[in-house]
C-alpha positions as CSV (number, residue, x, y, z in Angstrom):
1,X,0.8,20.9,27.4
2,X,-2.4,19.0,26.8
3,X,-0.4,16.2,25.2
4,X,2.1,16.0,27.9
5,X,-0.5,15.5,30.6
6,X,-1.8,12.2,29.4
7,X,1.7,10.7,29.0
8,X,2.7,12.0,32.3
9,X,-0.3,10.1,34.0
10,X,0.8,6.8,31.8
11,X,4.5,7.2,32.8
12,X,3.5,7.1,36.6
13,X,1.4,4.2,36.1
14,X,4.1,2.4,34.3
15,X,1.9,1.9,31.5
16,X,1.9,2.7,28.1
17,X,-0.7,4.1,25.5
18,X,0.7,1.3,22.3
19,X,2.2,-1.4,24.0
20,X,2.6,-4.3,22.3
21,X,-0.6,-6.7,22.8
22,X,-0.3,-8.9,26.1
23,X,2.9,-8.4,26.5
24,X,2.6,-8.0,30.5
25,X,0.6,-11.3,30.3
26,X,3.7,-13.2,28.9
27,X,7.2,-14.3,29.3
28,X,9.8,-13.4,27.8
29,X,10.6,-16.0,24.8
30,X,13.1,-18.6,24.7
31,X,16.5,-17.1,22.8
32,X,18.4,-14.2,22.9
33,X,16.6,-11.3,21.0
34,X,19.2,-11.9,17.9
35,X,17.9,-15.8,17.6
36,X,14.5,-14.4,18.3
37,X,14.4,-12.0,15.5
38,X,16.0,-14.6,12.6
39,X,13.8,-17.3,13.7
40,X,10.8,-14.5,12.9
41,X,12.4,-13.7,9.2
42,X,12.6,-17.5,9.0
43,X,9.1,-18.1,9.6
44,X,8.1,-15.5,6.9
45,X,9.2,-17.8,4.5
46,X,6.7,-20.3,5.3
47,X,3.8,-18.5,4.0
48,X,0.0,-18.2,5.6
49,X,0.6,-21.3,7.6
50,X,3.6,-19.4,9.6
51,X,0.8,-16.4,10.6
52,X,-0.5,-17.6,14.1
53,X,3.6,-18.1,15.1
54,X,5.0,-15.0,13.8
55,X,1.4,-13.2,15.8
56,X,2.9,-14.0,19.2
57,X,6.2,-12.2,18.0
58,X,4.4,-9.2,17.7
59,X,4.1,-9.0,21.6
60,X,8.1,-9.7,22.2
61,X,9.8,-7.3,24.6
62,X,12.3,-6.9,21.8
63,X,11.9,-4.0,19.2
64,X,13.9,-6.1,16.4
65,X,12.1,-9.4,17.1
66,X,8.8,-7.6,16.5
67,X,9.8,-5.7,13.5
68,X,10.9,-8.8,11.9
69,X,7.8,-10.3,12.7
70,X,5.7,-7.5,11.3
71,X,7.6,-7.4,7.8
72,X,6.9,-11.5,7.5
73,X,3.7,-11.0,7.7
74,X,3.3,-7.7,5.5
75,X,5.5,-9.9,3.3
76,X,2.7,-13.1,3.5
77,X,0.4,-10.5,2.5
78,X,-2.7,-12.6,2.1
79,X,-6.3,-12.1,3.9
80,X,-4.9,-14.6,7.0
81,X,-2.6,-11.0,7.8
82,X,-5.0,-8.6,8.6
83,X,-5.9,-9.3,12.2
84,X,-2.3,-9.5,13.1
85,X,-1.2,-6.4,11.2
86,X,-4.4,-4.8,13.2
87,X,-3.0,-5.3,16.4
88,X,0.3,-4.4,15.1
89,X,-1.3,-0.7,14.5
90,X,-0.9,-0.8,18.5
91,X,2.5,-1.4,18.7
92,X,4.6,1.5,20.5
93,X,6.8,1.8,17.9
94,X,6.6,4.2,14.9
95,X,7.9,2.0,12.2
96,X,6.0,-0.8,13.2
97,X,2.9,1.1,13.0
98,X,4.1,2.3,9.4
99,X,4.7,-0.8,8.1
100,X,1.4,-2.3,9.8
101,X,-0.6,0.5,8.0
102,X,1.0,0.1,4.2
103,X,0.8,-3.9,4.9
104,X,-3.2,-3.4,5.4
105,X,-3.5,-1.3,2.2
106,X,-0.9,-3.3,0.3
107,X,-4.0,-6.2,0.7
108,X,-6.4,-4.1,-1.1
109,X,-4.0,-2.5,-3.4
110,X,-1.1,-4.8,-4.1
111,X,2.5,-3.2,-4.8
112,X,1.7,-0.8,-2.4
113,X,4.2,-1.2,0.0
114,X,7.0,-0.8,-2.6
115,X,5.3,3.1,-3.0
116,X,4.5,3.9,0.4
117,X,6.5,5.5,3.4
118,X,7.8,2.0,4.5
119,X,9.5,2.4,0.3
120,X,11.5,5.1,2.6
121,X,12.0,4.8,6.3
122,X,15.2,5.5,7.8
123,X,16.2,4.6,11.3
124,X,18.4,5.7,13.5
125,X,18.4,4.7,17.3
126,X,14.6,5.2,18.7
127,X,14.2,8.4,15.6
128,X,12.1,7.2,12.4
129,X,12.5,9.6,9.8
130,X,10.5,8.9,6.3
131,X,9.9,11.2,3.1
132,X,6.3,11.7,1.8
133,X,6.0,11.9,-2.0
134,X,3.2,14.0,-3.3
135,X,1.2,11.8,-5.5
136,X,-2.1,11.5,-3.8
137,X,-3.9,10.1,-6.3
138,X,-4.1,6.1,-5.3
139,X,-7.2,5.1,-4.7
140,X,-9.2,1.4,-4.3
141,X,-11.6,0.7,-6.6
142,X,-15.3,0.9,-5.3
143,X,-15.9,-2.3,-6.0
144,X,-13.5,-3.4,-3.1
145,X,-14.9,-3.5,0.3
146,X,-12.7,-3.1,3.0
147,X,-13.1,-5.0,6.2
148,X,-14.8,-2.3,9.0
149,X,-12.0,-3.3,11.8
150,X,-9.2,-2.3,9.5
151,X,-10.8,1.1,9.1
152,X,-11.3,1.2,13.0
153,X,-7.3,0.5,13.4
154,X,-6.5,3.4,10.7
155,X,-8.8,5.6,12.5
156,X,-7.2,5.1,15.9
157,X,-4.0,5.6,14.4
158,X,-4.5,8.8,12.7
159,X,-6.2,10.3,15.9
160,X,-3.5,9.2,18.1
161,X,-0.7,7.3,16.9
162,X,3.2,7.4,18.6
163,X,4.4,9.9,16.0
164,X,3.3,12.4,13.5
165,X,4.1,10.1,10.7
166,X,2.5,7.2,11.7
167,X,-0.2,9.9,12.1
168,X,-0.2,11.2,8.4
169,X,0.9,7.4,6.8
170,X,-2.5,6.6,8.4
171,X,-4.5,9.8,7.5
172,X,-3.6,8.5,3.5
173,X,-3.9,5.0,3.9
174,X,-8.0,5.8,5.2
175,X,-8.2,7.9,2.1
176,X,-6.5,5.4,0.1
177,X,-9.3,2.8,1.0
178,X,-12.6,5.3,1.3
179,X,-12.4,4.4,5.2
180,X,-15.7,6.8,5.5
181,X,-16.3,5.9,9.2
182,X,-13.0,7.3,10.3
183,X,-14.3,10.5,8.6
184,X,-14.4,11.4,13.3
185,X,-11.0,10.5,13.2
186,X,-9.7,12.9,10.7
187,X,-11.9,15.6,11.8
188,X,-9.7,14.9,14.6
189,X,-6.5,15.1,13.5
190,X,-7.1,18.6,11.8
191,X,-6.6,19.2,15.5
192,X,-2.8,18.5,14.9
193,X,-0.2,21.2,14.3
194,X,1.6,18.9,12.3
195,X,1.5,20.0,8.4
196,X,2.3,16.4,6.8
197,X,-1.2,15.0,9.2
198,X,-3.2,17.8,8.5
199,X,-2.2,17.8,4.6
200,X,-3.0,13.9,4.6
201,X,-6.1,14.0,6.4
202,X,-7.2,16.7,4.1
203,X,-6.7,14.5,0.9
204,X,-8.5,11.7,2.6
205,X,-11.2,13.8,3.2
206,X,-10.9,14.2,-0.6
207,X,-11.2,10.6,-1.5
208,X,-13.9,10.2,0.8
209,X,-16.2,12.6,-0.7
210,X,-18.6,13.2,1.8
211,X,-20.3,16.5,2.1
212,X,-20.9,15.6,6.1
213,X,-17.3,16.5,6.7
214,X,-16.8,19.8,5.3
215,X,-18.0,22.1,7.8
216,X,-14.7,20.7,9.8
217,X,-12.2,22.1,7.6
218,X,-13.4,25.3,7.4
219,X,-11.0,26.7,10.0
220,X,-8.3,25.5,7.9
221,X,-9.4,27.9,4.9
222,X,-6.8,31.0,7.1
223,X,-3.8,28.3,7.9
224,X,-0.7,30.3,7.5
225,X,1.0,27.1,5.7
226,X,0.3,27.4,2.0
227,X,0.6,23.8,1.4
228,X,-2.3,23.3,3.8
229,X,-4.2,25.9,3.1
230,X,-4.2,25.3,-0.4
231,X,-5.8,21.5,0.7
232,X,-8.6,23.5,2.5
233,X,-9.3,25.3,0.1
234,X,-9.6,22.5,-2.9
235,X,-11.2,20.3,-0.2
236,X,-14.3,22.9,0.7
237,X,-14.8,23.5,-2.8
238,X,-15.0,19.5,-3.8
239,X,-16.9,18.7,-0.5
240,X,-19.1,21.3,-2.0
241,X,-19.7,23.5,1.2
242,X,-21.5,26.7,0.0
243,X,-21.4,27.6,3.5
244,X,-18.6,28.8,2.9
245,X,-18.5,30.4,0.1
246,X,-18.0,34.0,2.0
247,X,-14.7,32.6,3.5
248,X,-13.7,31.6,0.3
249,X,-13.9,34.9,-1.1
250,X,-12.0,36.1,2.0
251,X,-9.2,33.9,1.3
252,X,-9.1,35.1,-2.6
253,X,-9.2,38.4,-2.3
254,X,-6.2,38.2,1.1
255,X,-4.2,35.2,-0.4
256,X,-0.7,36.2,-0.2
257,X,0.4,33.8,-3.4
258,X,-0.9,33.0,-7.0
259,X,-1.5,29.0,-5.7
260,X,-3.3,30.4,-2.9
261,X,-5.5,32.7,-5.3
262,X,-6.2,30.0,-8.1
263,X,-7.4,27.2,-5.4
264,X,-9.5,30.0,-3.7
265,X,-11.1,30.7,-7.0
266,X,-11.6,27.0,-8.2
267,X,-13.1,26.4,-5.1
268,X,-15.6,28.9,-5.5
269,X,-16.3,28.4,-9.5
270,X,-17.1,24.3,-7.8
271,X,-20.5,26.0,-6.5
272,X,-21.0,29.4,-7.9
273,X,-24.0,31.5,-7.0
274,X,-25.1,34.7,-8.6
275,X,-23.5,36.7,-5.6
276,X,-19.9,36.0,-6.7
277,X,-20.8,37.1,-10.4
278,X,-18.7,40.2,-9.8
279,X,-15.9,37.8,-8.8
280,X,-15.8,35.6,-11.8
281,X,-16.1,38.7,-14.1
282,X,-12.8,40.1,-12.3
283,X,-10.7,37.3,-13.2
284,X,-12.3,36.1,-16.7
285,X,-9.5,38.2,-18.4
286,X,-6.8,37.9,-15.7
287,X,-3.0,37.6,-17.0
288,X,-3.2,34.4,-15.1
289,X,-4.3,31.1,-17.0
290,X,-4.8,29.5,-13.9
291,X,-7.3,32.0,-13.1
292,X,-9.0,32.6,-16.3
293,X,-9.7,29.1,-16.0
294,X,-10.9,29.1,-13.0
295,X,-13.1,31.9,-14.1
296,X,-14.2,30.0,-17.0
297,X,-15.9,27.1,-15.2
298,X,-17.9,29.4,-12.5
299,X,-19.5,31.0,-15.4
300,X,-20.1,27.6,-17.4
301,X,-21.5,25.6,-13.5
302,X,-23.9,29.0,-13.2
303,X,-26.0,27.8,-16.5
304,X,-27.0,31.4,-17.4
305,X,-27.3,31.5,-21.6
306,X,-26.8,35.2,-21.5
307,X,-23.2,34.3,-20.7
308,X,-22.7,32.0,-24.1
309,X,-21.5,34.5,-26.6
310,X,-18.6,35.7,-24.2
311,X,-17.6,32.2,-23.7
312,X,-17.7,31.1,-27.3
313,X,-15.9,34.0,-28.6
314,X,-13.4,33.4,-25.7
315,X,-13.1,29.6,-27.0
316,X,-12.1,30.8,-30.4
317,X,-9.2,33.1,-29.3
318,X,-7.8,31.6,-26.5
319,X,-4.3,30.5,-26.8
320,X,-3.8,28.2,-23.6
321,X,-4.7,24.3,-24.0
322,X,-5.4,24.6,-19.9
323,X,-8.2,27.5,-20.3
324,X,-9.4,26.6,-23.3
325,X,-10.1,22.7,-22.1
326,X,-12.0,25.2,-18.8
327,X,-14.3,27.1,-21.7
328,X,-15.5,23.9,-23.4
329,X,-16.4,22.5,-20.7
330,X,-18.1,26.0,-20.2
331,X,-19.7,25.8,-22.9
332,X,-20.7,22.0,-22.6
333,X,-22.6,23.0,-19.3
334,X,-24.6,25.7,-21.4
335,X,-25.6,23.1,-23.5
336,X,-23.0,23.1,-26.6
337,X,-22.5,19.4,-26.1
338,X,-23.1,18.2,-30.3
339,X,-19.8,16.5,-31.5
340,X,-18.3,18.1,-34.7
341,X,-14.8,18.6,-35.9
342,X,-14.6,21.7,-33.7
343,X,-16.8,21.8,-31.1
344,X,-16.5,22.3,-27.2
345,X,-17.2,18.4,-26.3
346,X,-15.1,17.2,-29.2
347,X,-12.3,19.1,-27.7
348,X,-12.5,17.3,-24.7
349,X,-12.7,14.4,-25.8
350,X,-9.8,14.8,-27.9
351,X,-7.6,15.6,-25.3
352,X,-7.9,12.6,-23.7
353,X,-5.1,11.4,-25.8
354,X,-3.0,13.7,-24.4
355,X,-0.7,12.6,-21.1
356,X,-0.6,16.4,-20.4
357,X,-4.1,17.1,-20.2
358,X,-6.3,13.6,-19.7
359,X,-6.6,14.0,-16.0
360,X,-8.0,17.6,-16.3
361,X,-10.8,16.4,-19.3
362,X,-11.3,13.5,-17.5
363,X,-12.6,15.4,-14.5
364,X,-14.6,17.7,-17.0
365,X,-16.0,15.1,-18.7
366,X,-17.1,13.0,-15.7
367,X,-19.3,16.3,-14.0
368,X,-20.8,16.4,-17.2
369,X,-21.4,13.0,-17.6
370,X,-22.9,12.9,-14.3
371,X,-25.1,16.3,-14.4
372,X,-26.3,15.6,-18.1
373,X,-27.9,12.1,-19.4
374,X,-27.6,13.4,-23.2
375,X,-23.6,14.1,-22.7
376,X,-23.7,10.5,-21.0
377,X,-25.6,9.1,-24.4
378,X,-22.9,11.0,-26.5
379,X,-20.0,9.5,-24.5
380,X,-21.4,6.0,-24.7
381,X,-21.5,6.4,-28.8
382,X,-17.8,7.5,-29.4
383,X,-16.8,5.0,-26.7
384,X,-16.4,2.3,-29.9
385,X,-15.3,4.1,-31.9
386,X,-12.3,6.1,-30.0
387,X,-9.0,5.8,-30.1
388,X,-7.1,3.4,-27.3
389,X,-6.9,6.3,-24.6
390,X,-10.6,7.9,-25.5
391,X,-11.9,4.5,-24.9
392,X,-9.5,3.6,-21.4
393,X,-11.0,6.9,-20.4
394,X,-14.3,7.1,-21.0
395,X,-14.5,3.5,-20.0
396,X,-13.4,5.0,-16.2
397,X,-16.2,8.1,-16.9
398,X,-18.8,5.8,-17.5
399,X,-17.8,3.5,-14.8
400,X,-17.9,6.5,-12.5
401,X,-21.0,8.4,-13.7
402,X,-22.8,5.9,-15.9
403,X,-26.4,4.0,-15.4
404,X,-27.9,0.5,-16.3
405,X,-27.7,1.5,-20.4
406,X,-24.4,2.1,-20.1
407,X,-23.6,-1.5,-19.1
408,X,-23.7,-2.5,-22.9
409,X,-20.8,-0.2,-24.0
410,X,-18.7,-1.6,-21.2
411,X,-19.6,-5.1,-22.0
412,X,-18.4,-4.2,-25.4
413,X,-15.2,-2.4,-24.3
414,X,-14.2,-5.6,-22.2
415,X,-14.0,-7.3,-25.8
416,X,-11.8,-4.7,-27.2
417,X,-8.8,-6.2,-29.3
418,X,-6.4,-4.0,-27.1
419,X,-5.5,-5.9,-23.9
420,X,-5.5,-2.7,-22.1
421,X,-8.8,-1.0,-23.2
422,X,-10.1,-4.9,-22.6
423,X,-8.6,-4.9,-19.3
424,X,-10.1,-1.4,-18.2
425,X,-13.5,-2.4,-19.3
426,X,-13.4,-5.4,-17.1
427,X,-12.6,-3.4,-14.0
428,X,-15.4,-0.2,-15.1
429,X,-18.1,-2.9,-15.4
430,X,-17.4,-3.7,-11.9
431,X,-17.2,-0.2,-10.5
432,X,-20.3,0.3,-12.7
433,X,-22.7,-2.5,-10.8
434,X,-21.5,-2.4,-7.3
435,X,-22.1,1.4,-7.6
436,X,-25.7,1.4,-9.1
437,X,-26.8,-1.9,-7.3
């Protein structure tokens, strides 16, 4: 009912909440809508210098003349697009707001729009339907500023846009792009009852890292979708919200699936305390590997020695690559952080030549990195001497948790003889100093 309201008040006025920019203000162009709409996919041919005349298609009565217009210029791509893909956010169309929003990230991550949702929009009549993949994982580098309006626009969208897709698609693109002032805006749309926005918004939140933002989830922590809850649940425990560590507990010990359980538990191992001891001891030996693992790193992030032996002697008989990558790094936050044939670090490390299990020691490695200067040291010394993948990886480590002495490893790495290890320490020494300047 609360939504209805505000579009029965516009409906009386005769007005609309996206119309298209001025379109009140001006006539109706020359042409039938058919000649309209080719001489906009015409235009898109011409490059930049086309922009300013395929802008004042955007505001055509016409729904085909517009979309045309607004795949030109996604198609231009270059920096002369943004302000009309911005107003094309405002568009009272769902597609057209779909293919605004991947067009804007598409300029700060190229190729995107051959991923995105516009990769898989359907229409039929006024209905848009699209299919959202689950890889979250794109990201800009930091080193890429994004303009603040574009982060405005995403904002707006994801708080209020014409449909729940255009919703969510905006919801990732701000995560996509670290938009941290629309962190309002998806606090907002956790307000939604749609699962694919609240998911999204979640992740963003995610990619945003900031701490600020976490008390706003945690009514999410109970959401009877698994899918969602699940994202509260690894969101409050990245976003580091002790607060809420009694919550968390709630939600382990009433989750109604394993998923639910293991995220519950990671969560809580992300910022153990001594009060949930009794918790980590409970699952240390569970039949689960998700949850030994989980187990594993609480005990390692608490930094108690008298835990060590346990830990080591679970090192040496655990079967499973997944808990055994979660006790060394255990054991690497106690302080077992010497490189040997078989120790905890050199483990890690190790694995980061496997496709399997690089994004999980990655992770490890990186905390580490950034809690312990001598594991930092350690990394920068086997950088050189690694194989291809150990030094693409720890290349992105440093870049991520390194300081001004790690700027000679990179500059060394950005020499490499393998294109790609070259390539990736180019873009790490420019993560590196915009991060730390």
């Amino acid at each position: 009912m609360r939504y209805l309201l505000p579009l029965f008040c516009l409906l009386l006025s005769g007005g609309s909440a996206y119309a298209p920019q001025d379109q009140d203000a001006q006539e109706q162009p020359p042409g039938d809508p058919k000649e309209r709409a080719r001489a906009a996919k015409e235009l898109g041919k011409k490059g930049s210098g086309a922009i300013p005349q395929l802008q004042t298609y955007l505001s055509d009565p016409d729904l085909e003349v517009r979309l045309e217009a607004v795949k030109a210029i996604v198609a231009i791509g270059t920096r002369h697009s943004i302000d009309p893909l911005i107003q094309a956010t405002r568009d009272n169309d769902a597609e057209i707001q779909i293919r605004a929003t991947d067009g804007l990230v598409n300029f700060y991550l190229p190729g995107y729009v051959e991923t995105g949702l516009t990769a898989s929009l359907k229409r039929a009549g006024n209905v848009v339907k699209s299919k959202f993949t689950d890889t979250t994982d794109q990201v800009i580098d930091p080193y890429v500023e994004v303009r603040p309006d574009v982060i405005a626009a995403l904002g707006a969208l994801a708080r209020g846009g014409v449909s729940m897709e255009s919703r969510a698609n905006a919801a990732r693109a701000i995560g996509i792009l670290r938009g941290k002032a629309a962190i309002p805006d998806l606090l907002a749309a956790l307000r939604s009852k749609d699962d694919a926005v609240l998911f999204e918004s979640l992740i963003a939140l995610q990619k945003i890292h900031d701490p600020s933002a976490a008390q706003g989830i945690t009514f999410l922590l109970r959401d009877p979708k698994e899918k969602v809850q699940i994202a509260a649940l690894e969101t409050t425990g990245m976003l580091l919200n002790r607060e809420a560590l009694p919550d968390l507990v709630k939600a382990l010990d009433q989750a109604r699936s394993v998923k639910v359980r293991r995220a519950a538990l990671t969560a809580i191992a992300m910022m153990p305390d001594e009060s949930v001891r009794p918790v980590l001891k409970r699952y240390f030996d569970d039949r689960d590997d998700g949850l030994r693992a989980a187990a594993a790193e609480g005990y390692g992030r608490l930094k108690n020695p008298a835990d060590l032996p346990a830990l080591e002697q679970a090192f040496n008989d655990e079967r499973s690559t997944n808990v055994r990558l979660s006790l060394a790094f255990a054991l690497a936050c106690l302080g077992k952080t010497e490189l040997s044939q078989f120790s905890p670090l050199q483990y890690l490390i190790d694995k980061l030549n496997s496709r399997a299990y690089r994004g999980v020691c990655e992770t490890f490695l990186a905390e580490l990195s950034r809690e312990s200067v001598p594991v930092r040291r350690t990394l920068e010394m086997a950088a050189p001497k690694g194989t291809k993948d150990e030094k693409i990886y720890i290349a992105r480590i440093l870049a991520r948790t390194g300081d001004k002495d790690s700027i000679p490893v990179l500059e060394t790495l950005q020499k490499d003889i393998e294109p790609e290890v070259a390539q990736e320490g180019v873009r790490a020494l420019r993560n590196l100093r915009a991060r730390i300047q």
